[in-house]
The first five atom37 places (N, CA, C, CB, O) and aatype in JSON, in Angstrom:
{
  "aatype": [20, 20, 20, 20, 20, 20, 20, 20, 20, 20, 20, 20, 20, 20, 20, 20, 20, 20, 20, 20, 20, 20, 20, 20, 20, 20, 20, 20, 20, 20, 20, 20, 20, 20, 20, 20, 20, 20, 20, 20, 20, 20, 20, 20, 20, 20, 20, 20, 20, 20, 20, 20, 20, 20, 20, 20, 20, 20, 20, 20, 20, 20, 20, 20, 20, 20, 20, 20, 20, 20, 20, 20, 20, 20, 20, 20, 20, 20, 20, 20, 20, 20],
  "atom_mask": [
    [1, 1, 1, 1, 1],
    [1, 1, 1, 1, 1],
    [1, 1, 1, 1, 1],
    [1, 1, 1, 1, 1],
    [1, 1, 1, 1, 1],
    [1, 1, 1, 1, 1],
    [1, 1, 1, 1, 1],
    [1, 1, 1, 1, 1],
    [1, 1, 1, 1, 1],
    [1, 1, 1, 1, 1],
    [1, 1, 1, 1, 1],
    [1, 1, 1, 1, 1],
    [1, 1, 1, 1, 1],
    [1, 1, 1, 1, 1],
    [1, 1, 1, 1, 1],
    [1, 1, 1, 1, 1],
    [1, 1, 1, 1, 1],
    [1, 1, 1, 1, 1],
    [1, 1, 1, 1, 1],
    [1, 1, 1, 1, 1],
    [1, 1, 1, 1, 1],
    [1, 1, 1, 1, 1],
    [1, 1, 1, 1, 1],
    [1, 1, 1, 1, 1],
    [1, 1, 1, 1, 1],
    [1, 1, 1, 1, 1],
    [1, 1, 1, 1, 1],
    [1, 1, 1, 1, 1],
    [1, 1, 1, 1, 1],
    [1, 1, 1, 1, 1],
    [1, 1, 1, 1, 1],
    [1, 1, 1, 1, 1],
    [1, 1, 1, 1, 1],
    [1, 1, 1, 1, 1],
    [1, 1, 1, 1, 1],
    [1, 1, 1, 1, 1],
    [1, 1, 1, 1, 1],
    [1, 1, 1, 1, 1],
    [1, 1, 1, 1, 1],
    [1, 1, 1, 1, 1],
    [1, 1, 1, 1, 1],
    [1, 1, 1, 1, 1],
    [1, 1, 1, 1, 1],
    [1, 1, 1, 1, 1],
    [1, 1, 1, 1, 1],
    [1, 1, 1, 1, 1],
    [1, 1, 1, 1, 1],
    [1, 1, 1, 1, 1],
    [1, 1, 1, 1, 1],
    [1, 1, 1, 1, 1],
    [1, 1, 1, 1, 1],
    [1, 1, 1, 1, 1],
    [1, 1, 1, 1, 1],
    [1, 1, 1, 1, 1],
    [1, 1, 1, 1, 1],
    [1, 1, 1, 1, 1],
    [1, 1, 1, 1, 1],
    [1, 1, 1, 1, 1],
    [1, 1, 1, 1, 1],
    [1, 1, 1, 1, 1],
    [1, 1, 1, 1, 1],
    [1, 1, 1, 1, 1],
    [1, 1, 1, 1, 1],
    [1, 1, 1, 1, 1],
    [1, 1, 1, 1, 1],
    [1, 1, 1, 1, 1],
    [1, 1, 1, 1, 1],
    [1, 1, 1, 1, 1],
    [1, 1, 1, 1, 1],
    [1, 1, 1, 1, 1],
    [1, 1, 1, 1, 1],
    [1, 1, 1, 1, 1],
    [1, 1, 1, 1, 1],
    [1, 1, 1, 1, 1],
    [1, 1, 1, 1, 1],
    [1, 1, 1, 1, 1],
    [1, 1, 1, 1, 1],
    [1, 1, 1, 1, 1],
    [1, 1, 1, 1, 1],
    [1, 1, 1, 1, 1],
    [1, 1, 1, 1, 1],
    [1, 1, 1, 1, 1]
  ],
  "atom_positions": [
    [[16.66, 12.39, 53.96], [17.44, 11.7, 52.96], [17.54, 12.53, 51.76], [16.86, 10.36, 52.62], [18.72, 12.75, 51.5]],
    [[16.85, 12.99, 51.08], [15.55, 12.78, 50.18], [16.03, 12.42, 48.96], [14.59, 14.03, 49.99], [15.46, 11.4, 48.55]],
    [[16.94, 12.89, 48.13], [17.73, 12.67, 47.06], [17.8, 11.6, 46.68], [18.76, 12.99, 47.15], [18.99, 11.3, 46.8]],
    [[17.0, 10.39, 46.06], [17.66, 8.71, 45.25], [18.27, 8.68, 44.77], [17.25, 7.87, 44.46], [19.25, 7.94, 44.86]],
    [[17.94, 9.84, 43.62], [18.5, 9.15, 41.75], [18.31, 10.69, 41.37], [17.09, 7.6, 40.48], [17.69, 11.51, 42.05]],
    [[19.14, 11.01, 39.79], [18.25, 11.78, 39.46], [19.02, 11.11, 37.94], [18.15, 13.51, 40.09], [20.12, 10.64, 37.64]],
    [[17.63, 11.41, 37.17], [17.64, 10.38, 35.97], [17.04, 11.51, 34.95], [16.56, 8.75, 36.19], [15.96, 12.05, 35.17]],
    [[17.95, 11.84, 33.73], [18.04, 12.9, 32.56], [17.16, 14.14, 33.49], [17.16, 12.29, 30.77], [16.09, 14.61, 33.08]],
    [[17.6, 14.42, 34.35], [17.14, 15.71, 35.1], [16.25, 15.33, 36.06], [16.46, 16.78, 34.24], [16.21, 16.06, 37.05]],
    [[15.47, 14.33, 36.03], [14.27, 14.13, 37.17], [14.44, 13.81, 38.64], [13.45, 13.04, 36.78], [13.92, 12.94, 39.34]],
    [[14.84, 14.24, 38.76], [15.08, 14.56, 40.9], [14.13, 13.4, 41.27], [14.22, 16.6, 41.91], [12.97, 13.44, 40.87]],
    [[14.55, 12.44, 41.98], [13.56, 11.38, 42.49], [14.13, 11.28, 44.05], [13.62, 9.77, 41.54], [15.28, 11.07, 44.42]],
    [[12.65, 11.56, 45.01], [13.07, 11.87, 46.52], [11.93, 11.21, 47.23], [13.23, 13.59, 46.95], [10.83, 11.04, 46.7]],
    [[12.15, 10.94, 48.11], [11.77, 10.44, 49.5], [12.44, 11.15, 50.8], [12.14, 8.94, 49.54], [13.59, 11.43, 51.14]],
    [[11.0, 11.31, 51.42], [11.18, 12.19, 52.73], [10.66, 11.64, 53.92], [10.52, 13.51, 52.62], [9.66, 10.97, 53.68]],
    [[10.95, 11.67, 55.05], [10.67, 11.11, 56.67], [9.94, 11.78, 56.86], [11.6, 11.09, 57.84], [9.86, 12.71, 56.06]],
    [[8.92, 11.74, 58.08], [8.06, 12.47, 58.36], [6.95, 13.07, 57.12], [8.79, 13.36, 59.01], [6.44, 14.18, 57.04]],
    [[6.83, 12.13, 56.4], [5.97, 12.17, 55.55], [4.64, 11.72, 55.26], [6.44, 11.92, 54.96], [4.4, 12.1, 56.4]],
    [[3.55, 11.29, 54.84], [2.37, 11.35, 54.56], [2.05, 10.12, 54.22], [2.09, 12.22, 53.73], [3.08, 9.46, 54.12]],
    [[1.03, 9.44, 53.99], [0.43, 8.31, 52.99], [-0.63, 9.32, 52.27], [-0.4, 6.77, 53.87], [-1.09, 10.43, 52.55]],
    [[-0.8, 8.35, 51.17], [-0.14, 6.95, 50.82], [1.25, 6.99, 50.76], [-0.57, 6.4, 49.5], [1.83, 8.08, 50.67]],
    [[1.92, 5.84, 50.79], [3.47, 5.72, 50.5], [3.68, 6.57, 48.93], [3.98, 3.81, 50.41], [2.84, 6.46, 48.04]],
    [[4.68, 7.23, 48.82], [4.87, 7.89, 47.75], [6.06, 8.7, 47.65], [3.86, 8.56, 47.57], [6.43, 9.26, 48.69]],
    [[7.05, 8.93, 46.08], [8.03, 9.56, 46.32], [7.31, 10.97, 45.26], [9.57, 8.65, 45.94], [6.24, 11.0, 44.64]],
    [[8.49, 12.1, 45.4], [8.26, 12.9, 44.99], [9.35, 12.84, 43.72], [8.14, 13.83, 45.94], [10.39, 12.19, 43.64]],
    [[8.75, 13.73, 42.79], [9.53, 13.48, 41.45], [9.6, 15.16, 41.01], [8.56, 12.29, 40.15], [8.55, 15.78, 40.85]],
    [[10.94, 15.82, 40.85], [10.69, 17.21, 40.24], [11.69, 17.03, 38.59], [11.41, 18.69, 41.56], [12.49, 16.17, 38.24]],
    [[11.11, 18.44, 37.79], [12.21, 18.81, 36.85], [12.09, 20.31, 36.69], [12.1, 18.04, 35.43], [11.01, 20.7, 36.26]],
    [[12.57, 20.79, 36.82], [12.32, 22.47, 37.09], [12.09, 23.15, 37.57], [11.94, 23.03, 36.84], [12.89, 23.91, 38.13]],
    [[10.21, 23.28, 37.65], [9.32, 23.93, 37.95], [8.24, 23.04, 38.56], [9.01, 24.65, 36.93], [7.42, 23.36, 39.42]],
    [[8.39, 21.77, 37.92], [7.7, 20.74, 37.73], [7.61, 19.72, 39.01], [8.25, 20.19, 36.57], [8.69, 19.2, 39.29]],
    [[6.7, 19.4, 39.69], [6.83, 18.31, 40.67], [5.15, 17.65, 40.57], [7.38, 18.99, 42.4], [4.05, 18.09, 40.22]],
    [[5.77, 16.16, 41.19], [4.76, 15.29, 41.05], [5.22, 14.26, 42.21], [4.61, 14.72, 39.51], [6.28, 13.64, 42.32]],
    [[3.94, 14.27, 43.12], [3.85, 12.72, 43.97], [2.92, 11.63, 43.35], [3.2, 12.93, 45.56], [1.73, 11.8, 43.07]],
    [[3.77, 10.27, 43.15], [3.45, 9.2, 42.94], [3.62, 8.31, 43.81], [3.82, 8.94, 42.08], [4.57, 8.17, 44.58]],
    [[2.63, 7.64, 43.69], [2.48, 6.26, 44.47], [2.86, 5.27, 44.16], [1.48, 5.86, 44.68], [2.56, 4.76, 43.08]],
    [[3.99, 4.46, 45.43], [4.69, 3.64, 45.08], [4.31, 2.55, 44.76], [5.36, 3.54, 45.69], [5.06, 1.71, 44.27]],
    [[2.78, 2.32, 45.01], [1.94, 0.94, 45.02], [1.56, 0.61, 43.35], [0.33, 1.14, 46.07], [1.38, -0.48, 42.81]],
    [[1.5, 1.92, 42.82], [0.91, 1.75, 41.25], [1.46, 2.77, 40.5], [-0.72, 1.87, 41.05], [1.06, 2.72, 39.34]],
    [[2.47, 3.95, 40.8], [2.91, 4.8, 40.11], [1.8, 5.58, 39.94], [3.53, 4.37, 39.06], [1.98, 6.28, 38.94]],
    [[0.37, 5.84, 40.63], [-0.63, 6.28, 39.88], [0.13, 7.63, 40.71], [-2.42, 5.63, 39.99], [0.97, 7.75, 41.61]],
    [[-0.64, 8.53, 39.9], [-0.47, 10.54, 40.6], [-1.47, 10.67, 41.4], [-0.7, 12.1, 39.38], [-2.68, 10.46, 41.37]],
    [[-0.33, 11.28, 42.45], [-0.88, 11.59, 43.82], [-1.18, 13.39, 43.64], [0.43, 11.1, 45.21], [-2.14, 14.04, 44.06]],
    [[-0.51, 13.64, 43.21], [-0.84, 15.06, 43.31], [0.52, 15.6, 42.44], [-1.0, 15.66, 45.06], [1.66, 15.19, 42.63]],
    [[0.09, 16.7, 41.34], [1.37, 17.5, 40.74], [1.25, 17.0, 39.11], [3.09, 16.96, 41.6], [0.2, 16.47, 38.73]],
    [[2.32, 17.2, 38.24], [2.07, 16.84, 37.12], [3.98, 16.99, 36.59], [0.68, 17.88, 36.4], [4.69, 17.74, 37.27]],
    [[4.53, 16.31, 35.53], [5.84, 16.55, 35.27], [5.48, 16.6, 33.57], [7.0, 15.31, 35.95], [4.47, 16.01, 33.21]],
    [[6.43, 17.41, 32.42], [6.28, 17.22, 30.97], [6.09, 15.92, 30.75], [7.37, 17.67, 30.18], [7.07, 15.27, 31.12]],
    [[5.13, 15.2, 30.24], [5.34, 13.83, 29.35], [6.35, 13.17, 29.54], [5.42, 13.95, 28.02], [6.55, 12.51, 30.56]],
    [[7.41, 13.32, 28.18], [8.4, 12.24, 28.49], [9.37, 12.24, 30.23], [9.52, 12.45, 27.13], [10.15, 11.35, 30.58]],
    [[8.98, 13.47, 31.04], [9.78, 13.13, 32.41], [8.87, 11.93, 33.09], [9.9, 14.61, 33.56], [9.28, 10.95, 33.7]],
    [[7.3, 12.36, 32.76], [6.45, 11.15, 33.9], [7.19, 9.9, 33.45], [4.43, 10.85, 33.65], [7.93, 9.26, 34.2]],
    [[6.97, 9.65, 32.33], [7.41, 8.39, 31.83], [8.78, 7.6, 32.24], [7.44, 8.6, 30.51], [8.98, 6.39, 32.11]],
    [[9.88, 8.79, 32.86], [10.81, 8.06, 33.47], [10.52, 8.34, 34.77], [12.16, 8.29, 33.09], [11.48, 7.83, 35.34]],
    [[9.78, 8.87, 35.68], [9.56, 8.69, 36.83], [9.17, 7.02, 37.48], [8.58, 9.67, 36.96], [9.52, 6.22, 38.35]],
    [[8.1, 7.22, 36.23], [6.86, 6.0, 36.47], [7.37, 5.05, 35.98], [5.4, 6.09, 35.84], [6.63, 4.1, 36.18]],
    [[8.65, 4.62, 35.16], [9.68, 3.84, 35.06], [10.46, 3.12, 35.82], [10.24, 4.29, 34.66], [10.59, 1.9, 35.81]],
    [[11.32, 4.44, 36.96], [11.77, 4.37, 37.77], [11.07, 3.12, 39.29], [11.87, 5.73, 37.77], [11.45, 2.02, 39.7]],
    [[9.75, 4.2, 39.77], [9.21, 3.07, 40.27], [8.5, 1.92, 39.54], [8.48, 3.49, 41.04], [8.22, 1.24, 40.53]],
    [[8.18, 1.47, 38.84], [7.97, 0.39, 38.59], [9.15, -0.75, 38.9], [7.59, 0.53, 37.39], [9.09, -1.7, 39.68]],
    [[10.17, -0.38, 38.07], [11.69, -1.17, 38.07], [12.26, -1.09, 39.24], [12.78, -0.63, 37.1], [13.44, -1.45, 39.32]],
    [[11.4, -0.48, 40.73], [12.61, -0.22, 42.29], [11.01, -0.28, 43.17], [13.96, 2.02, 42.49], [11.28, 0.05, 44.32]],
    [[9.74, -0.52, 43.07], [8.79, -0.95, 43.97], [8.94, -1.46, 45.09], [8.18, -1.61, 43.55], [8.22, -0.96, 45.95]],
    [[9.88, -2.61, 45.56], [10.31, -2.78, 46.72], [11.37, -2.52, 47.4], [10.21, -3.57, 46.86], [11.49, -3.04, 48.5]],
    [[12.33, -1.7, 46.9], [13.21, -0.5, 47.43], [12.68, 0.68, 48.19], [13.84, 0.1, 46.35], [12.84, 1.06, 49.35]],
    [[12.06, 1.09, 47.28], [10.94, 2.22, 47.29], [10.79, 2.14, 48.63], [9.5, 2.02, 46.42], [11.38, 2.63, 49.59]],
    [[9.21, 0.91, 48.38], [8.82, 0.56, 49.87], [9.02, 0.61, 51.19], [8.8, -0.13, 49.97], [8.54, 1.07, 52.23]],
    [[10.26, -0.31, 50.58], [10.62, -0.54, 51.94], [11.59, 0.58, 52.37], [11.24, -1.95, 52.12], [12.12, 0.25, 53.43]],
    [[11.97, 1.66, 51.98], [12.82, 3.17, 51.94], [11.54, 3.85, 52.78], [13.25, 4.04, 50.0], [11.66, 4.21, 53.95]],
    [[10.44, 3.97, 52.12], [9.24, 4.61, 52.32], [9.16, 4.41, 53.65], [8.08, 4.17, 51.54], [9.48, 5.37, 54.35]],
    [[8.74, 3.2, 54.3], [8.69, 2.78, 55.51], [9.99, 2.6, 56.34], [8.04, 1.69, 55.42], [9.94, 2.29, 57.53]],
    [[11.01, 2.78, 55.77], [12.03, 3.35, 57.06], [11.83, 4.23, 57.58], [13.2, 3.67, 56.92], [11.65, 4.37, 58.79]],
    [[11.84, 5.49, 56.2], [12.18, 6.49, 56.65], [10.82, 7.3, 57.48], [12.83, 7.15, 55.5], [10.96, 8.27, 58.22]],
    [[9.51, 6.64, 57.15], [8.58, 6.77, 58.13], [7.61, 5.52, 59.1], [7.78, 7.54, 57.39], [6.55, 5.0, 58.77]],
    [[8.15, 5.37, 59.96], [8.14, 4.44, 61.1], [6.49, 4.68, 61.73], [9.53, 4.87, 62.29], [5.71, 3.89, 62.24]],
    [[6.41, 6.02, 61.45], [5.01, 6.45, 62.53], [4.04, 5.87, 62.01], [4.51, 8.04, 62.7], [3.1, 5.53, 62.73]],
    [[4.05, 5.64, 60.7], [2.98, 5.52, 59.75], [2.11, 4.32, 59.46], [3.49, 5.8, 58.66], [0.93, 4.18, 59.12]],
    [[3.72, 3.01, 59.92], [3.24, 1.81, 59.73], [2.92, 1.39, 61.14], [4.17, 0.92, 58.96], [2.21, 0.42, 61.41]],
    [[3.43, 2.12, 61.93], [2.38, 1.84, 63.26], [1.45, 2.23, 63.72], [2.66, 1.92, 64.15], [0.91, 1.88, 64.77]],
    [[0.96, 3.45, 62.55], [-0.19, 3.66, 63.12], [-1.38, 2.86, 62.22], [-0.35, 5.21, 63.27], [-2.56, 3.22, 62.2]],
    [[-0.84, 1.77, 61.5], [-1.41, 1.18, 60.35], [-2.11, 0.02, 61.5], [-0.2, 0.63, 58.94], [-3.32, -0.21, 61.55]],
    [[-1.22, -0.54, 62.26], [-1.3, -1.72, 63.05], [-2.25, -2.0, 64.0], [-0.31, -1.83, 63.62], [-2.2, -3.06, 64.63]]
  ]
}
């Protein structure tokens, strides 16, 4: 897919065949950061200040989009949850 949104520069993506925790990736430059869709907390990476702040915006205000995007686009994951 990976491409959502991209919001005053911040690339916001989701990828298949991807990992848990559920999480999208967020870049601006140079800059990338995985967050978790469950709490916005950082998974790994870091973005300038005011970009986290619209990342972690972003999901907050789309949590069950997210989600449920997250788990389309990886199927393996929630069955191997089961």
């Amino acid at each position: 897919m990976p491409t959502i949104t991209i919001l005053d520069g911040v690339k916001i993506e989701c990828f298949s065949a991807d990992h848990h925790p559920p999480h999208i990736h967020a870049s601006y430059g140079e800059h990338e950061v995985l967050l978790k869709i469950e709490n916005g907390d950082t998974y790994r990476g870091s973005l300038p200040g005011n970009k986290m702040k619209i990342a972690k915006s972003y999901i907050k205000e789309n949590k069950d989009k997210l989600s449920h995007l997250f788990e389309k686009l990886n199927p393996q994951l929630s069955r191997n949850e089961k």
